[in-house]
C-alpha positions as CSV (number, residue, x, y, z in Angstrom):
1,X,-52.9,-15.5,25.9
2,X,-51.8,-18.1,23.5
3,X,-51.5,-20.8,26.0
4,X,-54.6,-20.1,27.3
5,X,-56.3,-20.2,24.1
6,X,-54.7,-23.9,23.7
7,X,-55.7,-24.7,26.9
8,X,-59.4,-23.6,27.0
9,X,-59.6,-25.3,23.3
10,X,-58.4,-28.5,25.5
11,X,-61.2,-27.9,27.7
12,X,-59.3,-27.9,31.0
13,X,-59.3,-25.6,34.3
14,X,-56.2,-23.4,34.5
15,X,-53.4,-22.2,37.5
16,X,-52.0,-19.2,35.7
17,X,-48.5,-17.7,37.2
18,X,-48.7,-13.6,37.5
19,X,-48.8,-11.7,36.4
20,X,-51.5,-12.8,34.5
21,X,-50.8,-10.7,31.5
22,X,-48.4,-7.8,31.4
23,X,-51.4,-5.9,29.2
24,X,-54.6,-5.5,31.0
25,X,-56.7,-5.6,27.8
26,X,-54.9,-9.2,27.2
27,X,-55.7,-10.3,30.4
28,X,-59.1,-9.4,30.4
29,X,-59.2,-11.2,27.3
30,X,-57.6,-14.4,29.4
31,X,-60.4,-13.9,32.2
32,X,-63.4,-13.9,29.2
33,X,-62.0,-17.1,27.4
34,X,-62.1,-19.4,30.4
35,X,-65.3,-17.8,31.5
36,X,-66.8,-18.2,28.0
37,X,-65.9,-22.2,28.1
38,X,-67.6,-22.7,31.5
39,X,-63.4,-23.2,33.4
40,X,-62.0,-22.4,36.5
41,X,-59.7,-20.2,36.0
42,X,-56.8,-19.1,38.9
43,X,-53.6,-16.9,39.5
44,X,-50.6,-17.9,41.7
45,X,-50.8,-15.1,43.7
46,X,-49.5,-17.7,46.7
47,X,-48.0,-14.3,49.1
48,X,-51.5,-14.6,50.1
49,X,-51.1,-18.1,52.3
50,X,-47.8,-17.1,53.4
51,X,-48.1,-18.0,57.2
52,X,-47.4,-13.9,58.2
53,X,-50.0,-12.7,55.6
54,X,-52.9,-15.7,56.4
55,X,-52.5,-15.3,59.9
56,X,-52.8,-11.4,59.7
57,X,-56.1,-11.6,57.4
58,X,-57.7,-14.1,60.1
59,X,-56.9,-11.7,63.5
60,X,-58.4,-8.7,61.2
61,X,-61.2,-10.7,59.8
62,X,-62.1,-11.5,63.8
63,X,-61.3,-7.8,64.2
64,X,-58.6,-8.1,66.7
65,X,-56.9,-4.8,65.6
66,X,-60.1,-3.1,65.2
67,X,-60.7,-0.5,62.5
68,X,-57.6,-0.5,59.9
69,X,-55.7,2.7,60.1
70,X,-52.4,1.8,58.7
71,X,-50.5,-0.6,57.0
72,X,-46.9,-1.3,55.8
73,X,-45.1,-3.6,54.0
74,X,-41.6,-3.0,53.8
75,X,-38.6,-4.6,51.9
76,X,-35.2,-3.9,51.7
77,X,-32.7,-6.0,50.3
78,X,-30.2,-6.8,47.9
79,X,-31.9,-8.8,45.4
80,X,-29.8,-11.3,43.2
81,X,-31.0,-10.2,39.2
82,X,-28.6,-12.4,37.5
83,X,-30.9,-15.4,38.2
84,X,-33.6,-14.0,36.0
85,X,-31.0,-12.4,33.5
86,X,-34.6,-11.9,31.1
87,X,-35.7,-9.5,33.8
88,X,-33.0,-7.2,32.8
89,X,-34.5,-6.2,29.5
90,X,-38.3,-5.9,31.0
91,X,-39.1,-2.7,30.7
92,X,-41.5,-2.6,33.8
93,X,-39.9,-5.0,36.5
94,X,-40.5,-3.8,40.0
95,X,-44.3,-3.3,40.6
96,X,-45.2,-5.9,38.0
97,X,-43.3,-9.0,39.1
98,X,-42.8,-8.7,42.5
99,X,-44.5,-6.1,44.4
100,X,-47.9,-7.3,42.8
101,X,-47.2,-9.9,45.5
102,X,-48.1,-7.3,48.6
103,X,-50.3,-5.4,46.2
104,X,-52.4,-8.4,46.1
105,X,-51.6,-9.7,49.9
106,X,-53.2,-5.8,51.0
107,X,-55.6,-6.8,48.7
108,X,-56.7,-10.0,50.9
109,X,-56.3,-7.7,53.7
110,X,-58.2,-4.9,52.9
111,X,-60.1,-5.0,49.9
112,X,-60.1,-2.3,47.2
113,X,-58.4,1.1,47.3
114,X,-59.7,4.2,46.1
115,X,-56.7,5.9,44.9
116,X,-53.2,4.9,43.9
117,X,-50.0,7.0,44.3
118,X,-46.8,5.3,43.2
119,X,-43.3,6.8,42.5
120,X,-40.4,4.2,40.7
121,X,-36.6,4.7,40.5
122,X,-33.6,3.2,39.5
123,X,-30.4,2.6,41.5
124,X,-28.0,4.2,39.6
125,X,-25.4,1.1,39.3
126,X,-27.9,-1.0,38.4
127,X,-26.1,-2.2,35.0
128,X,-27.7,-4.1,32.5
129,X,-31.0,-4.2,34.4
130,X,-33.1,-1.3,32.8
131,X,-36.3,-0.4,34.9
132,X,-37.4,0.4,38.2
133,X,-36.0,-1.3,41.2
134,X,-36.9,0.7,43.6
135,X,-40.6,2.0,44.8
136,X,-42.9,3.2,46.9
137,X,-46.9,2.9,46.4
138,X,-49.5,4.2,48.5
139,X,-53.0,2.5,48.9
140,X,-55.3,4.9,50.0
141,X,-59.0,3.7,51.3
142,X,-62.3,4.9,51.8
143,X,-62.2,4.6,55.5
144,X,-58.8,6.8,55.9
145,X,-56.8,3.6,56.0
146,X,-53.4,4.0,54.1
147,X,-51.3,1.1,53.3
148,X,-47.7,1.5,51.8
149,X,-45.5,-0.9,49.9
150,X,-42.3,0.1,49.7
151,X,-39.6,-1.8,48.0
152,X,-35.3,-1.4,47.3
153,X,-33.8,-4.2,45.7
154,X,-30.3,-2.5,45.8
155,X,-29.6,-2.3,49.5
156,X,-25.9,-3.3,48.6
157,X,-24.5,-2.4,52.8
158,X,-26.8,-1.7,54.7
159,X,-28.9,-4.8,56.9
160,X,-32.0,-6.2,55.2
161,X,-35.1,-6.5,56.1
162,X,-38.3,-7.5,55.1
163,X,-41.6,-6.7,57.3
164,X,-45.2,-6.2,57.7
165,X,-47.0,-4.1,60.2
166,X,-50.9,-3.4,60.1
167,X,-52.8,-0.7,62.7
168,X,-56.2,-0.6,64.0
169,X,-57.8,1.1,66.8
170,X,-58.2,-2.1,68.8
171,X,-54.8,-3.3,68.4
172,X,-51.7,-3.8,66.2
173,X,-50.2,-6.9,64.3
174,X,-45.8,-6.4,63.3
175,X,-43.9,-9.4,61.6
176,X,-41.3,-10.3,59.3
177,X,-41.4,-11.9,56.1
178,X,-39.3,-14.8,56.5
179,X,-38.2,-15.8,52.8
180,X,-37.1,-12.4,51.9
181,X,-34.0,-12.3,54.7
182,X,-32.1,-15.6,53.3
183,X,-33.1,-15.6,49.8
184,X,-33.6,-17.9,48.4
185,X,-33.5,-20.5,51.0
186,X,-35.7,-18.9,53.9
187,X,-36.6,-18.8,57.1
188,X,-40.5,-18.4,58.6
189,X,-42.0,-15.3,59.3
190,X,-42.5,-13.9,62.9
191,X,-45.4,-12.3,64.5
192,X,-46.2,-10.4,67.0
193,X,-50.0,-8.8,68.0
194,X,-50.0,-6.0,70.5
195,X,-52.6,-4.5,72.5
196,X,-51.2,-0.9,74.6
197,X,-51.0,-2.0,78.4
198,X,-51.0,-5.8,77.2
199,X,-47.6,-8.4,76.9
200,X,-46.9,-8.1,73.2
201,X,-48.0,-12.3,72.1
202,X,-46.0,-13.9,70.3
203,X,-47.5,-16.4,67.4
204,X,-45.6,-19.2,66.0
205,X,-45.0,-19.1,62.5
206,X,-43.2,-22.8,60.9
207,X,-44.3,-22.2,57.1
208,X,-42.5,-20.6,54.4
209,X,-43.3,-18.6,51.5
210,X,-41.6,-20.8,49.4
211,X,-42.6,-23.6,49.1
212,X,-45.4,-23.9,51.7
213,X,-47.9,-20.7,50.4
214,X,-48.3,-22.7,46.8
215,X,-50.3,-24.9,48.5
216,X,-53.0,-22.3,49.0
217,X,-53.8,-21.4,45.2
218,X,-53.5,-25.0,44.0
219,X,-55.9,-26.6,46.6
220,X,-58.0,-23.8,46.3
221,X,-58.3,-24.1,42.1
222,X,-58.7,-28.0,43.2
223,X,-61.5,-27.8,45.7
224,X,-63.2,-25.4,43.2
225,X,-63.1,-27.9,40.2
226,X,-64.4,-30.3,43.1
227,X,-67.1,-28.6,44.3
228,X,-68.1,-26.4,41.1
229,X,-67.1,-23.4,43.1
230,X,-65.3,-20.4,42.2
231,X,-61.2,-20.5,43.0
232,X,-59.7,-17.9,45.9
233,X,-57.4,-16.2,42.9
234,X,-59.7,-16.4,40.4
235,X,-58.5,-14.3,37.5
236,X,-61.6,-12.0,37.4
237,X,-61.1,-10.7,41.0
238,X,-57.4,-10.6,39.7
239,X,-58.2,-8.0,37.7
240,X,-58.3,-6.1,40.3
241,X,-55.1,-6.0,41.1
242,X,-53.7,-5.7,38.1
243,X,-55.7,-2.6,37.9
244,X,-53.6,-1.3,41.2
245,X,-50.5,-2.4,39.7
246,X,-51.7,-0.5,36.4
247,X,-52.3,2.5,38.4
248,X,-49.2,2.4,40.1
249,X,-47.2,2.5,36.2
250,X,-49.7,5.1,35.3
251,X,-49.3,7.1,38.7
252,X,-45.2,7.1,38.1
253,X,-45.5,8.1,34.4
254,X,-47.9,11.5,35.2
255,X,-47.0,12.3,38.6
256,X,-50.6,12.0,40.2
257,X,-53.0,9.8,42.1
258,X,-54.8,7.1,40.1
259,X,-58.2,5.2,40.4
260,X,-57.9,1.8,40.1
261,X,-61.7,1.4,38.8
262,X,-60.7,4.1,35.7
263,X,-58.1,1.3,34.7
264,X,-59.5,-0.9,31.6
């Protein structure tokens, strides 16, 4: 919030990292101040333009799977903490700094849930590093679409992996997320759309998450300041999100579903 407040004072357009604000009340605060001063206003929420995630949103947006019925993201690796050795004292970690990144990719996908159901563990060697690292949130929609994200950071010996699959009643979209297998260097997502009775196809994926999705966010806040529009990740749509990821805390803490729109 203090930067911001230097930075609108300045009177320039902002790229804000997530999560915006680790207090919703603060970040709405963040969201009003730009908006007061007339600036565009965005959130590095890149996952979105990673090539597995763009490419999914445009065969869904052309409705190639049909009607969403299901959707996964799944991650399961063995995630090096002692590069962010400030992480270990957070005491929210999982949802908040890196699952935000699929809550907001479904999100893109999907648009907004009705109801959030979230349950967060620890692994129990985790050490120094004091809050959840393991979780499992459930999206549920309007339509009857479900979407999981479900996230271990401590799979120590067993083989990682890091994949997306989303249903429809017309057809079904499976991939991997590339950066998540070699971490941190990478490799590019696969993907793979399937129709039953059809040859699976196979679509070429050369970007990665890192560095290649940043590109989306930053030429998106660009073309807005060009054009006088308003950016992709603006931070009032972001909001939203934070509202899931909100609602996924609040859901762990009482042991119930949450509605995003009762958040702030």
């Amino acid at each position: 919030l203090e930067i911001v407040e230097k930075v609108v004072a300045a009177g320039k357009h902002m790229l804000c990292q997530k999560p915006l604000a680790l207090d919703f009340n603060e970040a709405v605060k963040i969201v009003e101040l730009a908006e007061k001063a007339g600036l565009k206003q965005a959130v590095n929420q890149q996952m979105r333009w990673d090539a597995g995630i763009a490419a999914s949103r445009d065969l869904i947006s052309r409705g190639f799977i049909g009607t969403p019925a299901a959707a996964q993201i799944l991650v399961s690796m063995e995630t090096p903490w002692h590069m962010w050795p400030w992480l270990a004292a957070a005491p929210r970690l999982e949802i908040v700094y890196h699952s935000i990144h699929y809550i907001d990719a479904m999100r893109s996908l999907f648009g907004e849930p009705e109801w959030v159901t979230s349950r967060h563990a620890r692994y129990a060697e985790q050490g120094d590093v004091q809050a959840e690292t393991k979780t499992i949130t459930i999206l549920d929609y309007a339509s009857g679409l479900q979407a999981m994200v479900a996230v271990n950071h401590y799979n120590i010996h067993g083989k990682a992996y890091a994949t997306f699959a989303f249903n429809g009643t017309e057809g079904a979209i499976e991939g991997t997320i590339g950066f998540m297998y070699n971490y941190p260097d990478g490799r590019p997502d696969t993907m793979v759309y399937r129709q039953k009775f059809e040859e699976p196809a196979q679509i070429q994926m050369d970007e990665l998450w890192i560095p290649d999705a940043f590109l989306g966010p930053m030429a998106c806040l660009m073309e807005a300041i060009e054009k006088d529009e308003t950016p992709c990740t603006n931070t009032r749509d972001n909001l939203n999100t934070l509202r899931i990821v909100e609602a996924a805390y609040l859901s762990a803490q009482e042991n119930r579903s949450v509605r995003p729109q009762d958040i702030g």
